[in-house]
C-alpha positions as CSV (number, residue, x, y, z in Angstrom):
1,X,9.3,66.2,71.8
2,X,9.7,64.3,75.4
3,X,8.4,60.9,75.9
4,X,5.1,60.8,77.6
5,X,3.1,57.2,79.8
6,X,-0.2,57.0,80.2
7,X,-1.4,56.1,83.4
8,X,-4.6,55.1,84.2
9,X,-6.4,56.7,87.3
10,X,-6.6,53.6,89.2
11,X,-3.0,53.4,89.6
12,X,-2.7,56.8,90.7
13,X,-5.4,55.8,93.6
14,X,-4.3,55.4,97.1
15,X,-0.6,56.0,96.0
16,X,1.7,58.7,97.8
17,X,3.8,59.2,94.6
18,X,2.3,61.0,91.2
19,X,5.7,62.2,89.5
20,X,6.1,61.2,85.6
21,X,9.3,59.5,86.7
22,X,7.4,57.0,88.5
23,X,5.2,55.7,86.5
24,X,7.7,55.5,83.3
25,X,6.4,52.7,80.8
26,X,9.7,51.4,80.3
27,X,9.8,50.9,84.4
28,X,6.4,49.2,84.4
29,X,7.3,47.0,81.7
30,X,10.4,45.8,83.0
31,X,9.1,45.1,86.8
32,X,6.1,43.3,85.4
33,X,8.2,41.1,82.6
34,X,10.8,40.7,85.7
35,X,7.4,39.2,87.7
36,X,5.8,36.8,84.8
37,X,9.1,35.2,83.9
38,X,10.2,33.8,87.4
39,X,9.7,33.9,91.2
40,X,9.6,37.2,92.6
41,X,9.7,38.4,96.4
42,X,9.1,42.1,97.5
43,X,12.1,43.3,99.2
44,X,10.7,43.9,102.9
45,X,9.9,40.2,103.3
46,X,13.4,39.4,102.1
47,X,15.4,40.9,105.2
48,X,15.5,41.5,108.9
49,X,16.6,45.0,109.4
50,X,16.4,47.3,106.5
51,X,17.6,51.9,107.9
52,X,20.4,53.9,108.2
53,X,21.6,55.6,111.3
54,X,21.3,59.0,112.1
55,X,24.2,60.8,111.9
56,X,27.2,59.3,113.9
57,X,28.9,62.4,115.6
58,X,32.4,63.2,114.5
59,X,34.9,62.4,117.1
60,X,38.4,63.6,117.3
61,X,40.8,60.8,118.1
62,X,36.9,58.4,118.0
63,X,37.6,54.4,117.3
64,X,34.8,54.0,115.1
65,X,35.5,54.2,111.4
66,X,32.4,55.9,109.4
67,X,32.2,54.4,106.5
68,X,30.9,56.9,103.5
69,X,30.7,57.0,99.7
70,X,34.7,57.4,99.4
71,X,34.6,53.5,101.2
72,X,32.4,52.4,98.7
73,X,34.1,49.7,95.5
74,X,32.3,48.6,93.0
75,X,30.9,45.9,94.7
76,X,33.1,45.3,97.4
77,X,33.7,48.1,100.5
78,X,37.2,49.4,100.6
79,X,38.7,48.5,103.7
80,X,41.8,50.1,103.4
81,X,40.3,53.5,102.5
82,X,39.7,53.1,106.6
83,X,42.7,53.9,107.2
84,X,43.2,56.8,105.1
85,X,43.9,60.4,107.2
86,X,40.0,61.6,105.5
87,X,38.2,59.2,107.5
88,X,35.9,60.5,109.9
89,X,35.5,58.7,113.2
90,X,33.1,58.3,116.1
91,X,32.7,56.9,119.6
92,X,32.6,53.4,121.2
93,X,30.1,54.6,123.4
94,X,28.1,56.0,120.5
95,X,28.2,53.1,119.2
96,X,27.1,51.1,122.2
97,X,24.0,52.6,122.1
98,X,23.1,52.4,118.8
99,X,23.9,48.8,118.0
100,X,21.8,47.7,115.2
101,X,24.2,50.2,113.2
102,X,27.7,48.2,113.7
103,X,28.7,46.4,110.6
104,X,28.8,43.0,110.4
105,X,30.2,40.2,107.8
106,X,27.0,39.9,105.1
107,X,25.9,43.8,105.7
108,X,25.0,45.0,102.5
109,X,25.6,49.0,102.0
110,X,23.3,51.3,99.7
111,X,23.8,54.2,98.7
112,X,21.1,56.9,98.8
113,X,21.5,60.2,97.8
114,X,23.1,61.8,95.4
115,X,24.6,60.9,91.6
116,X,25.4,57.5,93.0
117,X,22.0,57.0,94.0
118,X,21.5,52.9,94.3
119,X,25.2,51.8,94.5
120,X,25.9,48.9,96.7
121,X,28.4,46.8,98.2
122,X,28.6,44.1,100.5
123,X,31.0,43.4,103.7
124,X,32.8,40.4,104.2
125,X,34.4,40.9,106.9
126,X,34.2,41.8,110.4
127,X,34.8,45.2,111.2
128,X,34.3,47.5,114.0
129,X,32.4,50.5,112.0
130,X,29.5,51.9,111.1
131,X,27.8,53.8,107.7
132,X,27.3,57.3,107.5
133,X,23.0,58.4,107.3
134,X,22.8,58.6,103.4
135,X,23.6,54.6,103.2
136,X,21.0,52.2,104.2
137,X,22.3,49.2,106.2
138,X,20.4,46.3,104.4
139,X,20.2,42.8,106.1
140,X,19.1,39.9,104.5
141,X,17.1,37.1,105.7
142,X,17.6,33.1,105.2
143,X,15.2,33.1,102.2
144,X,18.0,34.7,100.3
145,X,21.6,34.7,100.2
146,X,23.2,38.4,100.8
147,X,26.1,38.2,98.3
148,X,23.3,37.4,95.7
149,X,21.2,39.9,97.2
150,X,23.7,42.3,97.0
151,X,24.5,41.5,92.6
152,X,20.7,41.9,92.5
153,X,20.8,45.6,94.3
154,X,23.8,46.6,92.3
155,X,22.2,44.8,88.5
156,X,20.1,47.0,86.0
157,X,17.3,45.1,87.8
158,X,18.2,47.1,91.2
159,X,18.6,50.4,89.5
160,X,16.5,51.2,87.2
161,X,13.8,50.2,90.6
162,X,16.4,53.1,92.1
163,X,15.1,55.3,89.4
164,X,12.0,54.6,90.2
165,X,11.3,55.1,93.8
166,X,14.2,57.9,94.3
167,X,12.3,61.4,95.1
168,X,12.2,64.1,92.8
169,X,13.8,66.6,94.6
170,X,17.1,68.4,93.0
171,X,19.0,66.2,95.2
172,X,18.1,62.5,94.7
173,X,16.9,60.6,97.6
174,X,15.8,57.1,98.6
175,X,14.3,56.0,101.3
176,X,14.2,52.9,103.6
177,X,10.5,52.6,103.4
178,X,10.8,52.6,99.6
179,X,13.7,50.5,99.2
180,X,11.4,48.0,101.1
181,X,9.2,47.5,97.7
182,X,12.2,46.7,95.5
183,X,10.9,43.6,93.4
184,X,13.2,40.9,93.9
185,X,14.1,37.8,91.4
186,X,14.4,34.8,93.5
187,X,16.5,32.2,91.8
188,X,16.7,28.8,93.7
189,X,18.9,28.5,96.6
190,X,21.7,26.1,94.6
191,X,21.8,29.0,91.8
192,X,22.1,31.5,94.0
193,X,25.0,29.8,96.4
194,X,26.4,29.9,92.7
195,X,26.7,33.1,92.3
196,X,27.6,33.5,95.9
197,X,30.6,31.8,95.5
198,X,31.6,33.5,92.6
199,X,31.9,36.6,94.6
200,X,33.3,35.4,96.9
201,X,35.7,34.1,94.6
202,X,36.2,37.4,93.3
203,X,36.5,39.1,96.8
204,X,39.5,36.4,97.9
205,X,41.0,37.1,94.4
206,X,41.5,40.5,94.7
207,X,42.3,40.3,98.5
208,X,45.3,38.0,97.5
209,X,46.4,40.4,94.4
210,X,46.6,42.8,97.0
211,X,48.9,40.7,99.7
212,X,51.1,39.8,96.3
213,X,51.6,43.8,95.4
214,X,52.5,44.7,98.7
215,X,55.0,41.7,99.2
216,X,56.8,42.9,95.6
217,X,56.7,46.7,97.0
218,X,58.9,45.1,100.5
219,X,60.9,43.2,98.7
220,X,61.6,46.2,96.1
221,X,61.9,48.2,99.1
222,X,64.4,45.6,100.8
223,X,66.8,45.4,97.5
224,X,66.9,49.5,97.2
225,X,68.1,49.4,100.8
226,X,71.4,46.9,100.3
């Protein structure tokens, strides 16, 4: 037999969304334990900008980088994917006129469509880009650090709220609008630098394996040539 909530008919009143999926117990439970055991913030008072772009049109020989789900790490955007002959490009002017959507250092990206429905990553760089229209450009405001932000959004905490709000169509969507009433844990601004740093930690790490590989692969590459 399938599992089965009850809902009462006051939560169903005044809501938009009446799906099963929704209203799972094991959801409920978890957002309202989430709320009684420390500070929470609802995710639209957390950030400044929160929408993805429409479409960026594909340019041939463009010098804007779209950035899609084959850019996307596990926590960190793939930079030198970029590069790779698959990427799709678009215009400066394009760009110029839809400014909001250029990436900037502390963008976080979601994902949302699809089987990867919720992922998320976070830039630390500058770059000259922009996101393709199934990931939501989030940007965080100074009552929370985006790095942490970003662990939250990628956590169980941030998915199984994924789960929640996606729609039930065959292929999974999320919107802005509903990504907006994510329920967000607010841990205090030293604990959160914390964890900031850690990932940061982890992104400098990873940046340096990757200077140390490629410096072995020249000299390799040097020695084969005497």
């Amino acid at each position: 037999m399938g599992t089965y909530s009850i809902v009462q008919k006051s939560q169903l009143e005044g809501g938009s969304r009446i799906d099963a999926e929704y209203y799972q117990s094991e959801i409920l439970n978890f957002l309202r334990n989430l709320s009684l055991n420390r500070e929470t913030k609802i995710l639209r008072d957390l950030v400044v900008f929160i929408n993805h772009a429409k479409q960026p049109p594909y340019v041939d020989r463009g010098e804007i980088p779209i950035i899609t789900q084959r850019h996307l790490g596990d926590i960190f955007v793939n930079l030198e994917a970029l590069d790779d002959p698959d990427t799709k490009y678009t215009s400066r002017e394009w760009l110029k006129l839809n400014p909001k959507f250029k990436l900037c250092s502390g963008d976080i990206l979601y994902y949302s469509v699809g089987a990867y429905i919720g992922k998320t990553n976070i830039i630390l760089e500058d770059i000259e880009a922009t996101s393709a229209s199934f990931i939501t450009i989030i940007r965080a405001n100074d009552k929370i650090d985006p790095l942490y932000l970003a662990i939250i959004l990628n956590s169980q905490i941030g998915m199984i709220q994924s789960k929640r709000w996606k729609s039930a169509s065959a292929q999974p969507y999320i919107y802005p609008k509903d990504i907006k009433n994510f329920v967000i844990p607010l841990l205090s601004k030293t604990d959160q630098q914390k964890i900031a740093n850690l990932v940061r930690q982890s992104y400098e790490a990873r940046r340096k394996a990757k200077e140390l590989l490629n410096q072995v692969k020249q000299k390799v590459e040097e020695l084969i040539k005497k």
